[in-house]
C-alpha positions in Angstrom: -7.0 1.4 -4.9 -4.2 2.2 -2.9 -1.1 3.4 -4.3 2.5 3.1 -2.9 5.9 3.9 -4.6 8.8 2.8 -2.8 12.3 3.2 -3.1 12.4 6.9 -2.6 15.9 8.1 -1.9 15.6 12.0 -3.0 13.9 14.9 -1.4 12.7 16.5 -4.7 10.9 13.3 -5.5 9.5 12.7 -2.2 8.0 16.3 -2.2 6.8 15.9 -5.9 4.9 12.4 -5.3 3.3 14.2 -2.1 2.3 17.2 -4.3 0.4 14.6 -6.8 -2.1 13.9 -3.7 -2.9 10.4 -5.7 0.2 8.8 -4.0 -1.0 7.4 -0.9 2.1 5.6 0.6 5.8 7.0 -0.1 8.4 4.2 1.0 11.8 5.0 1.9 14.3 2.0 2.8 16.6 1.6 5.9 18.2 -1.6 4.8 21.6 -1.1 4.1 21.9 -4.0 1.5 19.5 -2.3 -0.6 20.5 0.1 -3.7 17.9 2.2 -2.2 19.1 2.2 1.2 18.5 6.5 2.4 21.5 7.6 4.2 20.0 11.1 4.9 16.5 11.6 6.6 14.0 13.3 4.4 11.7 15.5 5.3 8.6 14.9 6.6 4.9 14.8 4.4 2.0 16.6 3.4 -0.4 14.5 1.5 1.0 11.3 1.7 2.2 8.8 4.9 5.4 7.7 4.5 6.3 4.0 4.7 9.9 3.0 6.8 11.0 -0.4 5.0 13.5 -2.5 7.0 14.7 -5.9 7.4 15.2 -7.9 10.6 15.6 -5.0 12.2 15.3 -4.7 16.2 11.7 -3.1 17.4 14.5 -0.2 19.1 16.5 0.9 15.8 12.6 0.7 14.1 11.0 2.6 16.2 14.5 5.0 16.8 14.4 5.7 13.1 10.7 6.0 12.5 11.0 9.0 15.1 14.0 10.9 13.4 12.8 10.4 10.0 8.9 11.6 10.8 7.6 7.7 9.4 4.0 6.9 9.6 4.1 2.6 8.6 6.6 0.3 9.3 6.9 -2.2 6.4 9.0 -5.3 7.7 10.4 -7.2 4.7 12.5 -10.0 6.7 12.1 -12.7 8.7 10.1 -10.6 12.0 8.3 -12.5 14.5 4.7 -12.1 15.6 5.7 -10.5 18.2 8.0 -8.2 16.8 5.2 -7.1 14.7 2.6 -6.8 17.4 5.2 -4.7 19.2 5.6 -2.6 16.9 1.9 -2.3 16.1 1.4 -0.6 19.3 3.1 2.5 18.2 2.7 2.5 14.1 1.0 0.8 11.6 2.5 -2.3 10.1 2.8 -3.9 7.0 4.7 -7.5 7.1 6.1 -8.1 3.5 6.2 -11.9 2.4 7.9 -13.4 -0.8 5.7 -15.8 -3.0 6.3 -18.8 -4.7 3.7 -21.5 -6.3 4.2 -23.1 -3.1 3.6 -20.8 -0.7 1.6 -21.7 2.2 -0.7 -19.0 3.2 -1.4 -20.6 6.4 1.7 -19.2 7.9 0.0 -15.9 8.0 -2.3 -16.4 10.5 -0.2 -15.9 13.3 0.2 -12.6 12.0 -3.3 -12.0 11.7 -4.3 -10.0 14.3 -0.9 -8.2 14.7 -0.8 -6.4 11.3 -2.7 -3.7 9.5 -1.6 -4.9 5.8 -0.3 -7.9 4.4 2.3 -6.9 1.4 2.7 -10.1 -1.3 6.2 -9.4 -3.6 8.2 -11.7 -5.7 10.3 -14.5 -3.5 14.0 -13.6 -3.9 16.8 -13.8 -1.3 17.4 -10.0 -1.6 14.3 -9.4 0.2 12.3 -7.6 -2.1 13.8 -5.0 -4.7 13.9 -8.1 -7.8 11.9 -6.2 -10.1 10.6 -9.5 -11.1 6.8 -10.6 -10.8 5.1 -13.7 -9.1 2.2 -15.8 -10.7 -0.9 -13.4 -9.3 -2.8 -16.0 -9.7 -1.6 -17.5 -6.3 -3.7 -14.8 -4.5 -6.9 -16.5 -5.3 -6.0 -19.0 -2.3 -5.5 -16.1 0.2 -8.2 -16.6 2.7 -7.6 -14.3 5.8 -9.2 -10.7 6.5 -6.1 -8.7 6.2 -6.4 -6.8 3.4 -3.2 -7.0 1.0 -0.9 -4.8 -1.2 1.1 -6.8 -4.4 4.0 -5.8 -5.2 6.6 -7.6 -7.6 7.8 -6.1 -11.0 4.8 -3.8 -11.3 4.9 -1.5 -14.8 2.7 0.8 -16.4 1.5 -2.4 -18.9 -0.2 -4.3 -16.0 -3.0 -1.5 -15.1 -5.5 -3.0 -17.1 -4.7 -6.8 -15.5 -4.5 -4.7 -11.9 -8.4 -3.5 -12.7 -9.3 -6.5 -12.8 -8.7 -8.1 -9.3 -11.7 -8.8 -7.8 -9.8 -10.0 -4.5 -11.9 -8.9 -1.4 -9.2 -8.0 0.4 -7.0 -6.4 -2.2 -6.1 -3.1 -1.4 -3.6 -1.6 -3.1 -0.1 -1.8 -5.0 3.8 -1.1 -4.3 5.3 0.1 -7.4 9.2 0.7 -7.8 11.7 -0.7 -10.0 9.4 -0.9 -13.1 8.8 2.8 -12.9 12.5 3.8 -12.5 15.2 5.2 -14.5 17.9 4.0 -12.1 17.9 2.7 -8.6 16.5 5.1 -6.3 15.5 7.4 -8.9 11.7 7.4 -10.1 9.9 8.7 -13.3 7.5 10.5 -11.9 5.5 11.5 -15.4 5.7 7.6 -15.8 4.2 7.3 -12.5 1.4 9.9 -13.3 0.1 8.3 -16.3 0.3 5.1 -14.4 -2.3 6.1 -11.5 -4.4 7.9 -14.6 -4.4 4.3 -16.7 -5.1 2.8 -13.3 -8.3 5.6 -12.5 -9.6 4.4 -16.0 -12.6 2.3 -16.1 
């Protein structure tokens, strides 16, 4: 299972989540709304790929920024096109980020299909992510594309057990963040450590 924590916002804890060598995906946000928007650019990593998050952002400041701040994936969390993403996907890896409801229509995804690397599902809120809140996972079952998928929503240490479980042939991973945090921006990273361990056992 792939693991990503997002929401990184200090150089000591990007370096020490690199150093684990279990963290697979280190997100860092470029969307000034955000309380975990990164002002300064942190240094590039080791072990792990680092994820850019933005938010109907143009291709340009995406790609601009990806450059200056040494980013591997592009995760877009807003309302990109298609296109956007397949322009993009010439130059990095993408994940497109969608909010879920009950009612979510997963048809709309397939004219991303072929323009993406991963799919990310989170909680619907009109912050764009960040609600720390969780989505019925049950609405996953209907997912019927080859993308694979990451979940994210309200992720804690008390839903590894219910995370081994997911028999989903295209889930691939998770995007932890608030539920492993001890303020905005600033991650528990023993917390996180125990986490992948509970995760790794079977």
């Amino acid at each position: 299972m792939l693991i990503k924590v997002c929401g990184i916002t200090q150089e000591e804890q990007l370096r020490e989540l690199d150093e684990l060598k279990s963290v697979d995906l280190i997100g860092t946000i470029y969307y000034e709304k955000s309380k975990r928007y990164v002002r300064s650019v942190l240094p590039a990593t080791n072990h792990s790929n680092k994820v850019g998050v933005f938010v109907n952002e143009s291709c340009e400041n995406i790609l601009n920024i990806s450059a200056e701040h040494s980013i591997d994936l592009v995760q877009l969390h807003g309302n990109e096109t298609p296109i956007a993403c397949k322009r993009l996907s010439e130059k990095l890896k993408v994940i497109k980020a969608f909010g879920l409801s009950d009612s979510f229509d997963f048809k709309t995804l397939e004219k991303y299909q072929d323009k993406v690397d991963f799919f990310l599902f989170d909680t619907l809120s009109p912050e764009y992510g960040g609600s720390g809140r969780k989505f019925d996972w049950s609405i996953i079952d209907q997912y019927y594309l080859s993308t694979p998928f990451l979940l994210s929503g309200g992720i804690r240490f008390s839903d590894a057990k219910e995370l081994r479980s997911i028999k989903h042939p295209q889930f691939y991973g998770i995007d932890i963040n608030s539920g492993f945090e001890t303020q905005p921006g600033i991650k528990n990273i023993e917390l996180i450590k125990h986490f992948i361990d509970e995760l790794n056992n079977e």
